[in-house]
BALOBA-1460 file (C-alpha; in Angstrom, 3 decimals):
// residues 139
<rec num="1" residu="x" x="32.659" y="88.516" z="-12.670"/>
<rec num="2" residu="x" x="29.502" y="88.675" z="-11.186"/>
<rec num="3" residu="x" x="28.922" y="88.230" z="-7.722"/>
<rec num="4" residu="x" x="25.079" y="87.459" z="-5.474"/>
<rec num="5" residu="x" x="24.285" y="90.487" z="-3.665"/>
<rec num="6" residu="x" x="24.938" y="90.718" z="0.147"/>
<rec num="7" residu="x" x="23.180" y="91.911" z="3.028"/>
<rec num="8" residu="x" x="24.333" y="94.449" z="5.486"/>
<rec num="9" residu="x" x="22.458" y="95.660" z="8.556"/>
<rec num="10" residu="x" x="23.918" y="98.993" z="10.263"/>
<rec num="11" residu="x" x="22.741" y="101.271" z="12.907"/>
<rec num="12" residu="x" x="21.581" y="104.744" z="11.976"/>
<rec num="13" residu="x" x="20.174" y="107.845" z="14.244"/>
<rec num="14" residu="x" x="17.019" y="108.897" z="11.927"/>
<rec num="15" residu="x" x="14.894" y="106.760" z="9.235"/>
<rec num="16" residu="x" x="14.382" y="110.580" z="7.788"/>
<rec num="17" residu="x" x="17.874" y="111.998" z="7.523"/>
<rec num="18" residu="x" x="18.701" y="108.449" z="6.231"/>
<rec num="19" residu="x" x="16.454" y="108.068" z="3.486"/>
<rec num="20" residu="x" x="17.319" y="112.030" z="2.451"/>
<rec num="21" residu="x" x="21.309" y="110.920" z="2.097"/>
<rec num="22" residu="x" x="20.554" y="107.129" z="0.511"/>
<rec num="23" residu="x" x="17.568" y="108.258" z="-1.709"/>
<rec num="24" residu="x" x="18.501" y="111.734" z="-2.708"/>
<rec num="25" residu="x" x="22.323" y="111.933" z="-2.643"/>
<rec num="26" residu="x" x="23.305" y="108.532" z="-3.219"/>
<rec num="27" residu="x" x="20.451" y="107.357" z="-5.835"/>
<rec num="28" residu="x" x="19.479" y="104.509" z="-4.305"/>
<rec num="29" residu="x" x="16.062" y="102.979" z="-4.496"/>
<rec num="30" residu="x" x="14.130" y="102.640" z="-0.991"/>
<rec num="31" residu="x" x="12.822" y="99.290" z="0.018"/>
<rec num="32" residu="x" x="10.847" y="97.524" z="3.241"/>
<rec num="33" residu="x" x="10.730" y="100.024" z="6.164"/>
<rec num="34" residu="x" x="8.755" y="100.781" z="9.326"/>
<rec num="35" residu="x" x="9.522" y="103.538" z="11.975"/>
<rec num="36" residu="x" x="13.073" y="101.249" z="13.387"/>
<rec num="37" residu="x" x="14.324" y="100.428" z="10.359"/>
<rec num="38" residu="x" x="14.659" y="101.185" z="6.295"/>
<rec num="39" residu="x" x="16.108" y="98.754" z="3.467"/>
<rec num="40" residu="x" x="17.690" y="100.405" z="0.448"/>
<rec num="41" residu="x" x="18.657" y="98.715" z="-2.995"/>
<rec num="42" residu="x" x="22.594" y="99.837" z="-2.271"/>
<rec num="43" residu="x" x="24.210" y="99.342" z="-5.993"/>
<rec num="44" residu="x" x="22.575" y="96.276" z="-5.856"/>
<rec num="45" residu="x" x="22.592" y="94.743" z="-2.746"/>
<rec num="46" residu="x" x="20.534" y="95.097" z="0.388"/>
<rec num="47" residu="x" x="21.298" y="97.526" z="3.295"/>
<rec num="48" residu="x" x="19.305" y="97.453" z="6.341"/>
<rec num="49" residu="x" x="19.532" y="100.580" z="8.215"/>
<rec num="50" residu="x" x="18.163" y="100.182" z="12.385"/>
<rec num="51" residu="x" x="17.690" y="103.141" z="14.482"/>
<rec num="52" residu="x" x="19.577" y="103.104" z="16.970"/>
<rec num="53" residu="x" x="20.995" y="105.281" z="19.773"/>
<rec num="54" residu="x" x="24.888" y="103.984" z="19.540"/>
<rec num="55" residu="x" x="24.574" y="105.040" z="15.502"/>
<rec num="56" residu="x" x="27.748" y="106.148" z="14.104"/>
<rec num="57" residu="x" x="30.646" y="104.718" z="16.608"/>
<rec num="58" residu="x" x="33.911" y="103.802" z="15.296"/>
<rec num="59" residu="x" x="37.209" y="102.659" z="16.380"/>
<rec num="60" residu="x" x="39.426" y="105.366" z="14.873"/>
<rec num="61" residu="x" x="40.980" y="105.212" z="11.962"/>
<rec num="62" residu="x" x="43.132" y="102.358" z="9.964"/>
<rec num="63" residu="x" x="46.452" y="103.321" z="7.649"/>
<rec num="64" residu="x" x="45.645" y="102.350" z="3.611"/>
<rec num="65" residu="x" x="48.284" y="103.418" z="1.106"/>
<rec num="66" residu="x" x="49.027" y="106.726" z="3.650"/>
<rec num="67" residu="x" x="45.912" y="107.386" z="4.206"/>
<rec num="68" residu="x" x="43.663" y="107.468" z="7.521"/>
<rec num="69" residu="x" x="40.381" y="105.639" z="6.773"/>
<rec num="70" residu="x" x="37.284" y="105.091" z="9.420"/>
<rec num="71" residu="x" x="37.269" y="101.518" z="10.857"/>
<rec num="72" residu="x" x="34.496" y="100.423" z="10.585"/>
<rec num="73" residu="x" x="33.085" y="101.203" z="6.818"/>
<rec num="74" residu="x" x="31.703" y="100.086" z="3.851"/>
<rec num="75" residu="x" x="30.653" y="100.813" z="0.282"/>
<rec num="76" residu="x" x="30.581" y="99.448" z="-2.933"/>
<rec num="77" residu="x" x="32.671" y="98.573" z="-6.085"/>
<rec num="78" residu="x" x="31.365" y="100.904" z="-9.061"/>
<rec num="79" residu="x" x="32.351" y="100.908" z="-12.826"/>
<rec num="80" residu="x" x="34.791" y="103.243" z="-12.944"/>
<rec num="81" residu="x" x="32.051" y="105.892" z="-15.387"/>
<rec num="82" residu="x" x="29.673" y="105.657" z="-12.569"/>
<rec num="83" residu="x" x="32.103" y="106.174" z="-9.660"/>
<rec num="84" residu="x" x="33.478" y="109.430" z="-11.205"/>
<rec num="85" residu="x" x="29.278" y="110.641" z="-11.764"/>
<rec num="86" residu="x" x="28.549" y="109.577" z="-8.023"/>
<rec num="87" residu="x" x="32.178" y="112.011" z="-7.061"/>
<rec num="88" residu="x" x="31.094" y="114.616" z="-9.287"/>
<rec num="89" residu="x" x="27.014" y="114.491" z="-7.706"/>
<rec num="90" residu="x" x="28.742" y="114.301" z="-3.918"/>
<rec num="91" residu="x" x="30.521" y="117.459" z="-4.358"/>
<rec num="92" residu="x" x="27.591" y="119.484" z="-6.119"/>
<rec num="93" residu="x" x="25.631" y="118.728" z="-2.900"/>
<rec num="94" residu="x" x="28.335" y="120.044" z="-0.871"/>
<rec num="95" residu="x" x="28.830" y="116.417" z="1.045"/>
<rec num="96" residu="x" x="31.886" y="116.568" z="2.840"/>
<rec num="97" residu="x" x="34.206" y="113.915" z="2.227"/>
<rec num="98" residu="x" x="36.465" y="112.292" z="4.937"/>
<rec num="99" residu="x" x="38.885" y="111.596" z="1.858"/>
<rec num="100" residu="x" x="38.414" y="113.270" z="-1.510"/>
<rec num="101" residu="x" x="38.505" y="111.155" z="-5.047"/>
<rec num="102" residu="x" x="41.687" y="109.793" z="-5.325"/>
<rec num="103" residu="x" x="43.966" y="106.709" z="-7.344"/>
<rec num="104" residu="x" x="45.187" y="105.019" z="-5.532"/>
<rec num="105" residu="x" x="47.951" y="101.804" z="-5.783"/>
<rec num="106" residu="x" x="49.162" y="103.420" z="-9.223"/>
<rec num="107" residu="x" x="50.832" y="101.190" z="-11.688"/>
<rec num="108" residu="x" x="50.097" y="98.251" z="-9.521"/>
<rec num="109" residu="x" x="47.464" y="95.029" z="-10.243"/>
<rec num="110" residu="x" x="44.913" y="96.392" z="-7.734"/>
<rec num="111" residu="x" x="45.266" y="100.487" z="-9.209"/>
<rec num="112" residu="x" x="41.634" y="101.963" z="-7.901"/>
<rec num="113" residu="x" x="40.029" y="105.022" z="-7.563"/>
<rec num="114" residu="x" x="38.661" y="105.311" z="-3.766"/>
<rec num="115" residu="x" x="36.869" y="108.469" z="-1.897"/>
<rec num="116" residu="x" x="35.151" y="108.194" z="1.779"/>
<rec num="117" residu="x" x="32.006" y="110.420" z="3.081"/>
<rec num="118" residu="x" x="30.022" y="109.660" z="5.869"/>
<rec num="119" residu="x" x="26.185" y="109.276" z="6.101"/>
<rec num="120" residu="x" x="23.937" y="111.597" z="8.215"/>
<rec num="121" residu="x" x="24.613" y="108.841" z="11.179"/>
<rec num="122" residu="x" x="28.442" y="109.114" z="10.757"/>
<rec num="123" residu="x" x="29.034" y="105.519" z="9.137"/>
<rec num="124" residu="x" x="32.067" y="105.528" z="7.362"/>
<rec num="125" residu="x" x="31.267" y="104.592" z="3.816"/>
<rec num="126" residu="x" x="33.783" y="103.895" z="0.837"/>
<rec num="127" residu="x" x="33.107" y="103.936" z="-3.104"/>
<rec num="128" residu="x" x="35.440" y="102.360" z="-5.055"/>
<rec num="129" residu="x" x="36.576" y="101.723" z="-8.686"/>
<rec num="130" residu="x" x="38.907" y="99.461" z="-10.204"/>
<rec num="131" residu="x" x="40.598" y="100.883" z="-13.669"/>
<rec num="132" residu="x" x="40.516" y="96.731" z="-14.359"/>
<rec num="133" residu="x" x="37.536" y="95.079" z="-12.520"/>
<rec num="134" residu="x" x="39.319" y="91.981" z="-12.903"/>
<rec num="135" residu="x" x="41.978" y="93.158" z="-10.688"/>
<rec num="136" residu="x" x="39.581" y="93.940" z="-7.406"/>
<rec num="137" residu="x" x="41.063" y="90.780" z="-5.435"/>
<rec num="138" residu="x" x="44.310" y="90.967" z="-7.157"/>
<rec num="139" residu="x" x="47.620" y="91.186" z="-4.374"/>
């Protein structure tokens, strides 16, 4: 399955601290930015991050398999080799994750591996890996 890359435009506090946690921590490449706002190359598609002073608000917290995640989030679908490297890089920085790597859905069609940290701004974001990436919009 292959799908066109989207776009995603989220606020953020600091174009520095940013670029330190999407560059260095997370690998991703750095595109377009000016002193209000930085593109990265996010696993392939685009993320737009905007300074701004609201950076990093959230509505609490939803309920997913027992599990408190931050509404709102995002994050990307990674081959399950790749999603266990970016886990294993995350904790030899020291990030902090809101939920540690986990399987999740066991035994059922959508079975996934799933961890949460936040970025220096406080977005909630999600990495996730399907044992079967043909299963990611199974119910």
């Amino acid at each position: 399955m292959s799908l066109p890359p989207f776009h995603l435009a989220f606020p953020i506090k600091s174009i520095s601290d940013t670029r330190a946690f999407y560059i260095d921590i997370l690998g991703c490449d750095e595109g377009r930015s000016t002193e209000a706002w930085i593109d990265f190359d996010f696993f392939g598609h685009q993320l737009s991050a905007h300074v701004r002073p609201e950076a990093g608000q959230n509505s609490g917290a939803g309920n997913v398999d027992g599990d408190a995640v931050p509404i709102p989030h995002f994050g990307a679908v990674l081959e399950w080799e790749k999603w266990h490297a970016l886990a294993d890089k995350l904790k030899a920085a020291n990030v902090k994750f809101l939920l540690e790597p986990k399987i999740r859905f066991k035994g059922e069609p959508g079975e996934q591996g799933t961890f949460f940290v936040e970025d220096p701004a406080g977005n909630g974001l999600e990495f996730k890996t399907f044992r079967d990436p043909a299963m990611i919009f199974a119910h």
